[in-house]
N, C-alpha and C positions, 0 to 999 in steps of 0.2 A: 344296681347294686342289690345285693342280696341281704338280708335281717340275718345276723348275725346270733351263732344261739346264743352266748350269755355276753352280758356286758363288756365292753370292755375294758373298763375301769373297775368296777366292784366283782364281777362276775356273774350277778344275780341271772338267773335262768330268763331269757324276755321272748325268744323266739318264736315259741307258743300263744304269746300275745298278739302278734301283728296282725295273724287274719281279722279277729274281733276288735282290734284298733279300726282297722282299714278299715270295714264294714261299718263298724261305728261314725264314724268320720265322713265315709261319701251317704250315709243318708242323713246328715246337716248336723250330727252332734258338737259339741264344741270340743276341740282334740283336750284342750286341760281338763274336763266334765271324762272324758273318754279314759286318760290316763290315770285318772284320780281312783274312779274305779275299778281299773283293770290290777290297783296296787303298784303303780309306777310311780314312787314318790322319790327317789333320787335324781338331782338333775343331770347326771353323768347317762342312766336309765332314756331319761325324756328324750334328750338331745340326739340320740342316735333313731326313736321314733319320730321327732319332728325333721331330722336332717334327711331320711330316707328318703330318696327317689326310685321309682320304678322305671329300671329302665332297659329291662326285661324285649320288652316289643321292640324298642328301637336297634337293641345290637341284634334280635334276630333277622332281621332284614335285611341284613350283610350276608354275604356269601363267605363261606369258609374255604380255606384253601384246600 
């Protein structure tokens, strides 16, 4: 799935955020410490950076028709 650019509940712009989430996050930050900062305090916001999955690599290793 792909980070969607603005919310989709409030609208607020977050798409810009994810690289620096992500990065934040796989060097052992704690994701709420990560979001608090990035100014993601809506939980409508959160919920779509904590729901993300990347799954990016696995659908390209299917062959296209």
């Amino acid at each position: 799935m792909i980070i969607p650019v603005r919310c989709f509940s409030c609208g607020k712009p977050i798409a810009q955020l994810w690289e620096e989430f992500k990065k934040r996050t796989n060097e052992g930050e704690d994701s709420k410490e990560a979001m608090d900062d990035l100014g993601l305090e809506r939980y409508c916001c959160r919920s779509i950076f904590l729901g993300q999955v990347d799954t990016l690599e696995l659908v390209n290793k299917f062959k296209k028709f």
